[in-house]
C-alpha positions in Angstrom: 59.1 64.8 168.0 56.9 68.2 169.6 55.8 68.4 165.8 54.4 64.7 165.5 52.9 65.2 168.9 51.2 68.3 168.3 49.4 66.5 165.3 48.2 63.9 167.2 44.3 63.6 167.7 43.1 63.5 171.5 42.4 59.2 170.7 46.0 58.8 169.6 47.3 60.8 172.6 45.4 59.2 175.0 46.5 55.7 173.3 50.1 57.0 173.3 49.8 57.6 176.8 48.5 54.7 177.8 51.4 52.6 176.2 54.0 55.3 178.0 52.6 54.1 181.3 53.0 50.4 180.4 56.5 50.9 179.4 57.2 53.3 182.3 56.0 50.4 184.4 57.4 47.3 183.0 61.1 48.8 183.0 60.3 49.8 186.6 59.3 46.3 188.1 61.7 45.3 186.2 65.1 46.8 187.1 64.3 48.0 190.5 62.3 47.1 193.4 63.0 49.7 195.7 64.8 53.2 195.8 68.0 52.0 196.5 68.3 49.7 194.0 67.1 51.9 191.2 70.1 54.3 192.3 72.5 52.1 192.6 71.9 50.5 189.3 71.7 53.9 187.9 75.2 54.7 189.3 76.7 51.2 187.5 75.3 52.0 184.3 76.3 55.3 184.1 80.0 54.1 185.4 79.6 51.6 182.4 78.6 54.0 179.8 81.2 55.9 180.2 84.1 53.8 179.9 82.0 51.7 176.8 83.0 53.7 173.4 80.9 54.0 170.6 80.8 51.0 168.9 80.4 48.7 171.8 77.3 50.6 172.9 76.0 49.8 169.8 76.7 46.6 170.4 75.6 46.2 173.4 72.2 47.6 173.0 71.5 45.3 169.6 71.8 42.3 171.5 70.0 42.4 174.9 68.1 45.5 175.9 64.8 46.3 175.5 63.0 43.4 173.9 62.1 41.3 176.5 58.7 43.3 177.2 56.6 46.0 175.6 58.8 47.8 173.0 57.8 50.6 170.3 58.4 50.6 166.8 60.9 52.5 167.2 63.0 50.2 169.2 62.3 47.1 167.5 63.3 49.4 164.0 66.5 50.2 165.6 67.3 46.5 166.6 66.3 45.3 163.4 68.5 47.7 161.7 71.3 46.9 164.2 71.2 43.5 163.5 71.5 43.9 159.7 74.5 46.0 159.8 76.2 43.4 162.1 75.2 40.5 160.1 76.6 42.2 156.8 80.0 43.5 158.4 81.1 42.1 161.9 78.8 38.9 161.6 80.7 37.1 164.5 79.0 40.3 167.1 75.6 39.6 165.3 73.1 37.2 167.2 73.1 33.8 166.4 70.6 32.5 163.6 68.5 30.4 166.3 68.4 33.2 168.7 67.4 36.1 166.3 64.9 34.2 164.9 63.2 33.9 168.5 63.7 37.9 168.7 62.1 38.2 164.9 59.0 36.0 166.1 58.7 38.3 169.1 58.7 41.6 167.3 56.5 39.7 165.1 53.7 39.5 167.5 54.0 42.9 168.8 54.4 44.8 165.7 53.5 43.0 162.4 53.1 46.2 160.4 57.3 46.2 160.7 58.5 45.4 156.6 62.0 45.4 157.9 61.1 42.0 159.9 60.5 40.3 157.0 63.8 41.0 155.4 66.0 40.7 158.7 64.8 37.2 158.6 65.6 37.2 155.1 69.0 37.7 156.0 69.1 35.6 158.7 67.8 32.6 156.7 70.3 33.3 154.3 72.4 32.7 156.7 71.6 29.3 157.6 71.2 28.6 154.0 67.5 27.9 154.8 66.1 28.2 151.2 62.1 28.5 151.5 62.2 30.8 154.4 64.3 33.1 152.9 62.6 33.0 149.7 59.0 34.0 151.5 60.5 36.3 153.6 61.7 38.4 150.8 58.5 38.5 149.1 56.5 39.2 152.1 59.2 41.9 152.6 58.7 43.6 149.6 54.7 43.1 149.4 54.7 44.7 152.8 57.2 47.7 151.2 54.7 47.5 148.5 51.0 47.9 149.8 52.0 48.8 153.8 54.8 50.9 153.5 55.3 54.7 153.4 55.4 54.8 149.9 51.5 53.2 150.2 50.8 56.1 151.8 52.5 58.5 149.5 50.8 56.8 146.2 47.6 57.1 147.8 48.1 60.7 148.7 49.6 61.3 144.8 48.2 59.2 141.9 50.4 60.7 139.3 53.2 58.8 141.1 51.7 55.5 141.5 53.8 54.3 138.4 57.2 55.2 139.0 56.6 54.0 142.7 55.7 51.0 141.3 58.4 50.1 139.0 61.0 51.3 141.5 59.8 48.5 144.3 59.0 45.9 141.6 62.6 45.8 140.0 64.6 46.1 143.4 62.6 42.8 143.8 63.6 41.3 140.7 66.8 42.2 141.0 67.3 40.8 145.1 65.6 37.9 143.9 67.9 37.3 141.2 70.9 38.0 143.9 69.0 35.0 146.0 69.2 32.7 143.2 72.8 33.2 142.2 73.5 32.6 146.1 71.9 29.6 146.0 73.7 28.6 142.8 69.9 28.7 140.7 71.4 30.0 137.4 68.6 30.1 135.1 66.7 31.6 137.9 68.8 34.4 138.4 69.4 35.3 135.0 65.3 35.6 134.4 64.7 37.8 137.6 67.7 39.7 136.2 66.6 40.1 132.7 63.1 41.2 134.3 65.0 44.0 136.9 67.2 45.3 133.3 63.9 45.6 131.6 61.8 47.0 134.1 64.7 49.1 134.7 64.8 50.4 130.6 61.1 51.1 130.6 61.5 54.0 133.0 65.1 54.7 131.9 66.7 54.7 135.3 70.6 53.5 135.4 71.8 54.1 138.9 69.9 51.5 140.9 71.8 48.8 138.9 75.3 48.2 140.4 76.5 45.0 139.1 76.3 42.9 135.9 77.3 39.3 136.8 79.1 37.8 133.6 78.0 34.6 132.3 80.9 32.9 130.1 79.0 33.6 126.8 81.0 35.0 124.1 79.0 38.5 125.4 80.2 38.9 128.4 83.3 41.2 127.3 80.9 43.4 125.1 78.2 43.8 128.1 80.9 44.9 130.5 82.3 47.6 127.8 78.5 49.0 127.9 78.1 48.8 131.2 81.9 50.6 132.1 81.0 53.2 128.8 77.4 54.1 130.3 78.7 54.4 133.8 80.9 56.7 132.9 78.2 59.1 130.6 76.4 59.2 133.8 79.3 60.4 136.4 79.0 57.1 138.7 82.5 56.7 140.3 80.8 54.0 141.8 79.8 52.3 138.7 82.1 52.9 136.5 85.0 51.6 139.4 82.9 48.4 140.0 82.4 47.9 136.4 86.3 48.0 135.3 87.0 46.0 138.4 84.5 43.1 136.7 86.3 43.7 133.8 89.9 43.4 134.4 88.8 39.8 136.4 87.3 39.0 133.0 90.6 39.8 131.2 92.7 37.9 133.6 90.5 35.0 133.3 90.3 35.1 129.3 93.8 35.2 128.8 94.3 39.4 128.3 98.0 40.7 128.0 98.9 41.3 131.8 99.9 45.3 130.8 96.9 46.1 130.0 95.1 44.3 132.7 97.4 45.9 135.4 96.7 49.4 133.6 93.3 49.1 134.1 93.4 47.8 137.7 96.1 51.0 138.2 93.2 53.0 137.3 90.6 51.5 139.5 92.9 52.2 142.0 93.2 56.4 140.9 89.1 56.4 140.9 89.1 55.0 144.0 92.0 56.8 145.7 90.1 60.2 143.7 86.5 59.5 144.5 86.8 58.5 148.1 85.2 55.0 147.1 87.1 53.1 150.5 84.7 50.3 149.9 85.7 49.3 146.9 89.5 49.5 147.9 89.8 46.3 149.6 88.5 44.4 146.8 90.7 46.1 144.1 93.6 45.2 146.4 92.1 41.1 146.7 91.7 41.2 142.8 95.2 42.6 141.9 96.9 40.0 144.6 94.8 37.2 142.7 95.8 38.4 139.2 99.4 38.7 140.0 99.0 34.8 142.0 97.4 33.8 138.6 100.8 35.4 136.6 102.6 33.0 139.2 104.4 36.3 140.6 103.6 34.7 144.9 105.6 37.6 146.3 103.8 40.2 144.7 100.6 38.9 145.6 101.7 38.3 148.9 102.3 42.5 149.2 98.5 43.2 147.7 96.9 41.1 149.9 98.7 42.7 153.1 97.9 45.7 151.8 94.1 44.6 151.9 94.3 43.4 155.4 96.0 46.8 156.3 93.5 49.4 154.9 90.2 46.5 156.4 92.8 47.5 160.2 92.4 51.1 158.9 88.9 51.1 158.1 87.9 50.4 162.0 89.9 53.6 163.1 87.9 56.5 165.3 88.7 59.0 162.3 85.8 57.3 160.1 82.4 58.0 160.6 79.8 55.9 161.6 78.0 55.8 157.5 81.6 55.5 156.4 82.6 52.9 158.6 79.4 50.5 157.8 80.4 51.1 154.0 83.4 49.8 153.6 82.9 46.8 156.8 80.2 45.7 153.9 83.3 44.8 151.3 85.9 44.7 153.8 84.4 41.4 156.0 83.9 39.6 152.3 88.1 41.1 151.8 89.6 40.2 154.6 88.3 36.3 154.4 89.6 36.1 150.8 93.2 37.6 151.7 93.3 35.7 155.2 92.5 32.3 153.3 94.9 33.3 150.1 97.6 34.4 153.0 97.2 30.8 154.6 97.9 29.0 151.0 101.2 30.7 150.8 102.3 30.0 154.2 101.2 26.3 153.6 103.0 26.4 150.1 106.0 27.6 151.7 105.9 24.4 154.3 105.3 26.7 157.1 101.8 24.8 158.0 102.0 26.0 161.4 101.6 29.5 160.9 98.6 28.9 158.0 97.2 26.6 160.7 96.9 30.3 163.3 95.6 32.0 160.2 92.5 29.7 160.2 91.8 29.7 163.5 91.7 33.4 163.5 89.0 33.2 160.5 87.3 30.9 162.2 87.0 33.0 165.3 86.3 36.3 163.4 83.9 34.3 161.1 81.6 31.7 163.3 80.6 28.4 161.1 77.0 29.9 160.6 78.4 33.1 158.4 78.0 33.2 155.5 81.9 33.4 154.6 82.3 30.6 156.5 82.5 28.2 153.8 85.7 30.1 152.2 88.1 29.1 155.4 86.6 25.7 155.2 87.3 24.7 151.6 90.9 26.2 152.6 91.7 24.4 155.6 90.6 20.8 153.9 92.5 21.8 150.5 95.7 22.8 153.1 95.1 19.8 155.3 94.8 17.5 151.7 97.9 18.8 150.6 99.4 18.0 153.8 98.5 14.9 154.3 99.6 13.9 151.1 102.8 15.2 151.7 103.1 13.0 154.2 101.9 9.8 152.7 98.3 9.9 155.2 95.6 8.4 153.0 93.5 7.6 155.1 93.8 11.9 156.7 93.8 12.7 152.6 90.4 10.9 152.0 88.5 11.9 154.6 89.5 16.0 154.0 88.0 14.6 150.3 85.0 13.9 152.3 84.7 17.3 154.0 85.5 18.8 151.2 82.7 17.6 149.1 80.0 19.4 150.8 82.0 22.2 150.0 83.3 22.4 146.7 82.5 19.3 144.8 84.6 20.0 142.0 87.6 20.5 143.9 86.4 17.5 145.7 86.1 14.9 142.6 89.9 16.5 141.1 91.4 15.4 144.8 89.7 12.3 144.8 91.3 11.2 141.6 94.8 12.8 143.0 94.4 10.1 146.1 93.7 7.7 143.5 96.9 8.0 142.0 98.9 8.2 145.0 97.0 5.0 146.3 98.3 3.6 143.0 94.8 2.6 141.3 95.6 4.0 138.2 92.9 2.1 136.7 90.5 3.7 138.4 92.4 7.7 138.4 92.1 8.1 134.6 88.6 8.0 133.6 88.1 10.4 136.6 90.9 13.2 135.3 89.7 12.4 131.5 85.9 13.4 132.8 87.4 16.2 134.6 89.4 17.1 131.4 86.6 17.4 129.5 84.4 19.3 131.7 87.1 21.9 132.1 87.3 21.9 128.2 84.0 23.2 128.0 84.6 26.1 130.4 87.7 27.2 128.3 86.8 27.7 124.7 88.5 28.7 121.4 87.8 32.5 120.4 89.0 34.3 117.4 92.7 33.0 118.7 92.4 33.4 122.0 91.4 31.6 125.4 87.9 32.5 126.9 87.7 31.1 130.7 84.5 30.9 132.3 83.9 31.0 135.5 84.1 27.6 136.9 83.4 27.0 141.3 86.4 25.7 142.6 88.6 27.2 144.9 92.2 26.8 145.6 95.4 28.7 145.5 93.7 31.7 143.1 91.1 34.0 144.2 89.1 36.6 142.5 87.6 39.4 144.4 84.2 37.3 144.9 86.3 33.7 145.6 86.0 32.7 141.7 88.8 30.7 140.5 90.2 30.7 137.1 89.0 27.4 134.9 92.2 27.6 132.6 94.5 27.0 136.1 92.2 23.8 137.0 92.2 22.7 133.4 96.2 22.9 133.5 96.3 21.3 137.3 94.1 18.5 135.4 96.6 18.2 132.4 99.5 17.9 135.1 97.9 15.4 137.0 97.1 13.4 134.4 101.0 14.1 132.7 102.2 12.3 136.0 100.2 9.6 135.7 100.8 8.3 132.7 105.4 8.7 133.9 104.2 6.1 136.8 102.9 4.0 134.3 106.0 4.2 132.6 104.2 5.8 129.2 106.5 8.7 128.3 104.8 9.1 124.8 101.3 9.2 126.1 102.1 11.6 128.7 103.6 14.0 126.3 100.7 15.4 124.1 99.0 16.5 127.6 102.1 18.2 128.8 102.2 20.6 125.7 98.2 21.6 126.1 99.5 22.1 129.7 102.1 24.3 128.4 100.1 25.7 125.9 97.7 26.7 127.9 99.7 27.9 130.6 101.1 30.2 128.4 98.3 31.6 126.5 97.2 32.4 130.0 100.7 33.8 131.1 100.6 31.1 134.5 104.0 31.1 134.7 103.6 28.2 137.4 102.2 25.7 135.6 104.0 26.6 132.3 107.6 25.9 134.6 105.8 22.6 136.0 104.7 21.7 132.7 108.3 22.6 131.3 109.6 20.6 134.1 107.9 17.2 133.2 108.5 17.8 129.2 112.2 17.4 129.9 111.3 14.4 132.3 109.9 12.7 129.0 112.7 13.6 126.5 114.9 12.1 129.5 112.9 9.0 129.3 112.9 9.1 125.7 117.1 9.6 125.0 117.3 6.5 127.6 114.8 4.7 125.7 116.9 5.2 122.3 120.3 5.0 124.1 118.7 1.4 125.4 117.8 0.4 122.2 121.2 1.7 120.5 123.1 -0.4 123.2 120.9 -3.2 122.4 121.6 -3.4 118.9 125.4 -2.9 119.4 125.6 -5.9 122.0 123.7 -7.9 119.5 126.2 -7.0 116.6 129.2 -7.6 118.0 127.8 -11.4 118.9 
């Protein structure tokens, strides 16, 4: 600080001085009046601060403070970057969308030169899924980064890096834009900024800014992620190569792998971790295992993993992390904790205890408002729970309108329990042509390859989650071959329900879901029930009419 003011020119002193005087006498008028009431505030806030600890200061001084007059760039920086944080781990302490946008425009007119405004509103339009404003805000973000920034000022001091400076902005744009669209559910989009970010990336052969390759259900996905795992490792990125495998072994378990060599690999994503300090990446090793082994149909087991998530998200918090440590792994952990409290509420729900998944939810929905952006995870849960339930207990008219709320949600999962109140309404008329469209739908997300099943990713969420709330297309196919198994047995159709009960087994088995291969056993002896009292009908028909 004596160092930047010792380089200051006698204008920029005297202007520095002037805006000291302002502040001086803003927080002045402001706080106190008189002697006595400047000490005696004093005395309260230094009572306060010493019984607040670390975090809640930190808290405290994001929210309120010091922008409701004159601030420096310095405090609108540090609320800005306060903000962020919040919004990316404890969201529910973060400011409200409407009432950090009123902060933003403030800051705004005060300090436009700020880049970071631009992308704090990026995040906070993200929030409200507010599509246009977050799309300008990150290009005015990163145009500002561009052609305002300090690396403006250090291209124009050095032209020989003007390049490299360059591509290094240009394809953290492409690639946050191609993050954008994929939120947004822009597919094409996303895969051109990304293609754009890989090659920009190639041209100046630099690996380490890319952390992530999103599959995308073509027949390459398996040889891009054995790249990306191989190359990560040349280059000594725990990081990487951690994040890579844990992409991979959600590929296997979706595409039908043998489990022992999917639970090898996931045992040593857990030694990398565990070696390489990588506490981040922890909880969402522990959320994939406990949806692998939920896929396998192995409840108990998945019940232990995703305790042991919750745990180490409790451990996380604890005064022996440091600050940078701490806002690491809250950045995983918040996206963690939703999955495993949502995935813990399914089992409690699936064990009849409705009650207790019922206290879940409300805890999600305290520790994650209905503006977050995890939000919609609880929500799809508690009208799939609630659907269940009232079906269980024979409430149609409870069943159709969680339908309803569930279609701005997930529509897929939506349009499958539509057809499900359909056939409990009795209109099977109506129910098949729904489960045969859904049928083949789900056929094209789970393909034929060299022998084995492929599954895509497919966006509907119920009892199995990945680490990033994907949910396997082979489980809805088989829920789909079930459904439509039972409907056929009301309509007292034995043989046409039985060539859908085997591709439910089959596929249930090529996928090693033990669940839905026992259901799908379960209603193939149903049939052959129906079928021997068919024939033992007939046979005692034919005797009666002999003996006449």
């Amino acid at each position: 600080m004596t160092l930047s003011f010792n380089k200051m020119t006698f204008g920029q002193v005297s202007h520095f001085v002037d805006q000291l005087k302002v502040y001086k006498g803003m927080e002045t008028f402001k706080h106190a009046t008189d002697k006595e009431e400047l000490d005696a505030s004093l005395d309260v806030s230094m009572q306060s601060t010493e019984t607040l600890d670390e975090e809640e200061e930190v808290i405290s001084m994001s929210r309120n403070p010091f922008l409701h007059g004159p601030v420096t760039n310095r405090q609108a920086e540090f609320f800005l970057a306060n903000q962020v944080s919040l919004i990316q781990t404890t969201e529910q302490e973060a400011l409200s969308p409407p009432e950090l946008q009123l902060r933003i425009a403030d800051i705004l007119t005060a300090s436009p030169d700020i880049a970071e405004i631009h992308y704090t509103t990026f995040l906070n339009c993200l929030r409200a899924k507010e599509f246009k404003g977050a799309l300008d805000s990150l290009y005015h973000y990163f145009d500002r980064q561009q052609w305002h920034g300090e690396s403006a000022i250090k291209i124009a001091s050095n032209s020989e890096e003007i390049e490299p400076e360059k591509c290094h902005r240009f394809r953290y744009a492409a690639l946050n834009l191609a993050a954008f669209h994929c939120q947004f559910g822009h597919r094409e989009e996303a895969l051109a900024a990304l293609k754009e970010a890989i090659q920009i990336a190639q041209e100046t052969n630099d690996h380490g800014w890319l952390y992530r390759l999103e599959m995308n259900g073509c027949s390459q996905a398996k040889l891009l992620l054995d790249r990306f795992v191989t190359r990560a490792t040349e280059l000594k990125i725990p990081y990487l190569t951690s994040l890579g495998m844990l992409n991979h072994c959600q590929y296997d378990a979706m595409a039908g792998e043998a489990p022992p060599q999917v639970l090898q690999n996931l045992t040593q994503i857990n030694i990398i971790n565990s070696q390489k300090a990588l506490g981040d990446l922890n909880s969402a090793a522990h959320v994939q295992q406990a949806a692998i082994w939920q896929i396998y149909g192995k409840n108990c087991i998945a019940s232990i993993f995703t305790q042991f998530a919750l745990h180490q998200n409790t451990s996380a918090s604890s005064d022996l992390m440091t600050s940078v440590s701490r806002g690491t792994a809250g950045i995983q952990s918040a996206e963690a904790t939703c999955l495993s409290l949502c995935s813990l509420a399914e089992q409690h729900a699936d064990r009849g205890m409705f009650q207790e998944a019922s206290d879940i939810l409300s805890f999600c929905r305290i520790k994650f408002p209905a503006h977050s952006k995890l939000s919609q995870l609880w929500m799809t849960t508690e009208a799939v729970i609630d659907h269940n339930r009232a079906l269980l207990q024979g409430d149609m008219k409870r069943a159709i309108a969680c339908v309803e709320q569930l279609a701005a949600l997930d529509e897929p999962e939506a349009e499958y329990r539509s057809a499900l109140n359909l056939l409990h309404l009795g209109d099977y008329t109506t129910a098949f042509p729904r489960l045969q469209k859904l049928l083949e739908s789900s056929r094209d997300k789970v393909f034929l390859n060299d022998g084995k099943k492929s599954a895509a990713e497919y966006k509907a969420r119920d009892k199995v989650f990945l680490n990033d709330g994907k949910k396997s297309a082979a489980e809805y196919k088989a829920r789909i071959l079930l459904a439509l198994t039972q409907l056929f047995l009301l309509l007292s159709d034995p043989v046409s329900a039985l060539p859908h009960a085997l591709d439910c087994l089959t596929t249930s088995c090529s996928h090693y879901m033990d669940n839905s291969a026992a259901l799908a056993s379960l209603y193939i002896a149903q049939i052959q029930v129906y079928d021997f009292q068919w024939r033992g009908n007939c046979v005692t028909k034919n005797f009666l009419v002999g003996e006449r």
